[in-house]
N, C-alpha and C positions, 0 to 999 in steps of 0.2 A: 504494500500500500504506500502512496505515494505520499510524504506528510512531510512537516518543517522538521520532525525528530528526526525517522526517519534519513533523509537529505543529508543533514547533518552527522548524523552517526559514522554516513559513510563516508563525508569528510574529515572524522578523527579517524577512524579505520584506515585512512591513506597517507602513507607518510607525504607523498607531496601535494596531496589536497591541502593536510591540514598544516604544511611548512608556507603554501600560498595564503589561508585563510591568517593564521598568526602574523602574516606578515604584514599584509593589508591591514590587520588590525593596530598591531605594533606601530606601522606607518603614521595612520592617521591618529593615535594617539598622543603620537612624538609631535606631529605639528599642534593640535592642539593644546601641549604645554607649552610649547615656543610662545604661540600666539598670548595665553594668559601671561607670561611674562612680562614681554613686551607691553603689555594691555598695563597690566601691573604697575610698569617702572613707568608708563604715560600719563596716570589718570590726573587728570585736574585739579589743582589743589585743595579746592572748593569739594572733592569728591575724596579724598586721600583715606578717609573712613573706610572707604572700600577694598584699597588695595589690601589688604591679607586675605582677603575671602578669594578674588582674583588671583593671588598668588598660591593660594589653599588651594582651588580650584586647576589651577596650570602643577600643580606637585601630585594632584592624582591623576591628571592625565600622564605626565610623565611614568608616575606606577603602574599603571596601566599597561603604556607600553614594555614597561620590564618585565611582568606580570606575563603579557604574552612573548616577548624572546625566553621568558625561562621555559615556559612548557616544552618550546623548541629545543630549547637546550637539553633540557629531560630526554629526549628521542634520540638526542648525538645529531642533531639536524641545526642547520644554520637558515640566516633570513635571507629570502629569495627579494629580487628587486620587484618593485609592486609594477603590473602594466597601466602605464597615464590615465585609461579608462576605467580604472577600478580607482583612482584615487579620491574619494567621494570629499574631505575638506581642501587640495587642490581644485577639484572644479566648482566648486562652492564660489571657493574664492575668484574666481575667473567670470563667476557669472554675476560679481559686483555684490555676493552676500556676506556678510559680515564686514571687517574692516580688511583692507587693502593691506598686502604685507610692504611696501612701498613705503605706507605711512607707519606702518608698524616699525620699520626699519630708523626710522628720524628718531633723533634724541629731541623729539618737540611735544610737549604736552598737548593730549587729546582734547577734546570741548565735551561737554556737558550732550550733546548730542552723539557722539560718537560711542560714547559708554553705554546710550540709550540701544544704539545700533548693534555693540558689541550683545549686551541682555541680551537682544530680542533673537539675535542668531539662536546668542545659547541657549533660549528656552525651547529653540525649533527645534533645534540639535541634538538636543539634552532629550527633548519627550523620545525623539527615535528610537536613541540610546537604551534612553528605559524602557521602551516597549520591545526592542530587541533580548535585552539581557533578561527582562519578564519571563520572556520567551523560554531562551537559553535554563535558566532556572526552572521554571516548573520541567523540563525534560531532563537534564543534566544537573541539575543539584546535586545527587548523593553520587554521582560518577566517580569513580579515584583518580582518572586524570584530570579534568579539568571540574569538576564539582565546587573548589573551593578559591580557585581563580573566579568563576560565573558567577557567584555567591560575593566574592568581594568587591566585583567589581559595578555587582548590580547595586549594592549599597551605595556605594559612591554614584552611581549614576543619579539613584534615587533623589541624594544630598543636592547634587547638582541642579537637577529639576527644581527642588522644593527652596532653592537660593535666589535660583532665577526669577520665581513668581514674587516673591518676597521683596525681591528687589526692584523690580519693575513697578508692582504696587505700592511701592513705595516711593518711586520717583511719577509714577501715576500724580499721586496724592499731591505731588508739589508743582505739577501741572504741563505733566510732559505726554497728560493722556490720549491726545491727537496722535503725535507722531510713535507714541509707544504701538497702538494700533495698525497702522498706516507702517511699520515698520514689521509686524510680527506676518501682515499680511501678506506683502510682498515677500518675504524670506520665504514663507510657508509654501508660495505659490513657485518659487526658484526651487524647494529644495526636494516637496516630492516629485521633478522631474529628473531632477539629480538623480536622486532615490533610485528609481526606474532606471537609467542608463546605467549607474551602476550595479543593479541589481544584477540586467540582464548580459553587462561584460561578465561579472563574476561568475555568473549560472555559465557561460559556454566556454570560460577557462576552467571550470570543474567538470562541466562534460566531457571535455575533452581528455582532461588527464583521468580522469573516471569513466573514461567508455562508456556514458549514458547513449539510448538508443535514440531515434530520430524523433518516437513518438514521445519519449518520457521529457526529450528537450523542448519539443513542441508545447508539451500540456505543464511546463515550469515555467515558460513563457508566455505561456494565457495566462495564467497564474499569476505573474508578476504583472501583466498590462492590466488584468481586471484590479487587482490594487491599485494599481494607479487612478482607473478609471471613478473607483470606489471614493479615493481622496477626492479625484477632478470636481464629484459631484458634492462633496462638502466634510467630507470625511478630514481634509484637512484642519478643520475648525478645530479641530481638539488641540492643536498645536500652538494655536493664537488664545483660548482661553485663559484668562489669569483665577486662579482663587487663590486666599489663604494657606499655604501651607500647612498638615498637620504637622510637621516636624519646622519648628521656628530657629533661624538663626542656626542651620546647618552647617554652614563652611566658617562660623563663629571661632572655633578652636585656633591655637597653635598652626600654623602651616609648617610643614617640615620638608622641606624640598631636598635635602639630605635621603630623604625615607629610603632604606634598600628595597627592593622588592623581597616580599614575604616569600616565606619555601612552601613549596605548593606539594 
């Protein structure tokens, strides 16, 4: 039977399915700490309250990706180079979502608008995240290989999400609630196409090293477009929604950018 467990099982099951999946993952991890840094050492002074959550926030992305080279390392397996099309926060950024690594690059502080821009990616970002590792955990939780990597890093996603709303409704409140909108929409509406492009390079780099048959690439690829279609028609909205947080003041702690990755 044809299922997301399934799929995925036989991506651990293969040592170079699952050296391509850690990589891509590892990948896009690694920029996502670059990015909070940078974000970090820019923010406006007027906004300076902020940077350790943003710095918090760029220290677990970094974990993340160590998180995923260690399993590889577990295997006696090294990281393969990612293909441009599978690099889902490179095309992100190319399609004008989030902040510009250009300006990221400038030792010039951000505006008050640009932090607004940075949230609203990562709450689009971030709900993915979560809905993926959701995923990943109700099937793979108790696993011995990766159970306890899927498990930590779902948490941290969690945090991520629940910082994002927090923050946003919170800059809401002081009267940024036009363009916080008008920003979570646009991103939402860039990045389930993203989504789709890369869903459907990854599905035919794992076909391919996984000898999937004509029909089973076929019916993985309806599959993915009917998701898309599913968002197109308003499924996206879940992505732009702000509430309350249950968990307040998430990324509040200590940041430790030091952190080694945990032994898994």
């Amino acid at each position: 039977m044809l299922s997301a467990q399934s799929l995925f099982q036989e991506m651990v099951d293969n040592d170079r399915a699952f050296q391509l999946f850690c990589s891509i993952a590892a990948s896009g991890e690694a920029q996502g700490g670059w990015e909070n840094g940078r974000i970090a050492a820019l923010v406006p002074d007027k906004m300076r309250a902020l940077a350790p959550k943003i710095t918090r926030h760029g220290a677990d992305e970094d974990k993340h990706g160590r998180i995923f080279n260690a399993l590889l390392k577990k295997r006696g397996l090294e990281p393969v180079e990612v293909p441009l099309e599978t690099n889902y926060t490179m095309l992100l950024e190319q399609r004008g979502i989030g902040l510009a690594h250009e300006k990221l690059r400038r030792d010039e502080h951000l505006g008050e608008q640009d932090i607004v821009v940075y949230l609203a990616h990562s709450r689009v970002t971030e709900q993915r995240a979560s809905d993926q590792m959701d995923m990943l955990k109700k099937y793979f939780a108790d696993d011995p290989e990766v159970g306890k990597a899927v498990k930590m890093i779902s948490a941290d996603e969690d945090n991520h999400l629940a910082y994002c709303h927090e923050e946003l409704l919170r800059l809401a409140a002081q009267g940024h609630g036009r363009f916080i909108l008008d920003s979570l929409v646009s991103c939402a509406k860039v990045e389930m196409a993203v989504y789709r492009e890369v869903s459907l390079a990854t599905m035919a780099h794992m076909g391919r090293i996984l000898g999937w048959s004509a029909p089973k690439s076929a019916a993985l690829v309806a599959g993915i477009q009917a998701m898309y279609a599913w968002e197109r028609l308003g499924g996206w909205r879940r992505m732009t929604r702000l509430a309350e947080p249950e968990r307040r003041n998430a990324l509040g702690g200590p940041s430790s950018t030091a952190e080694p990755a945990p032994a898994l």
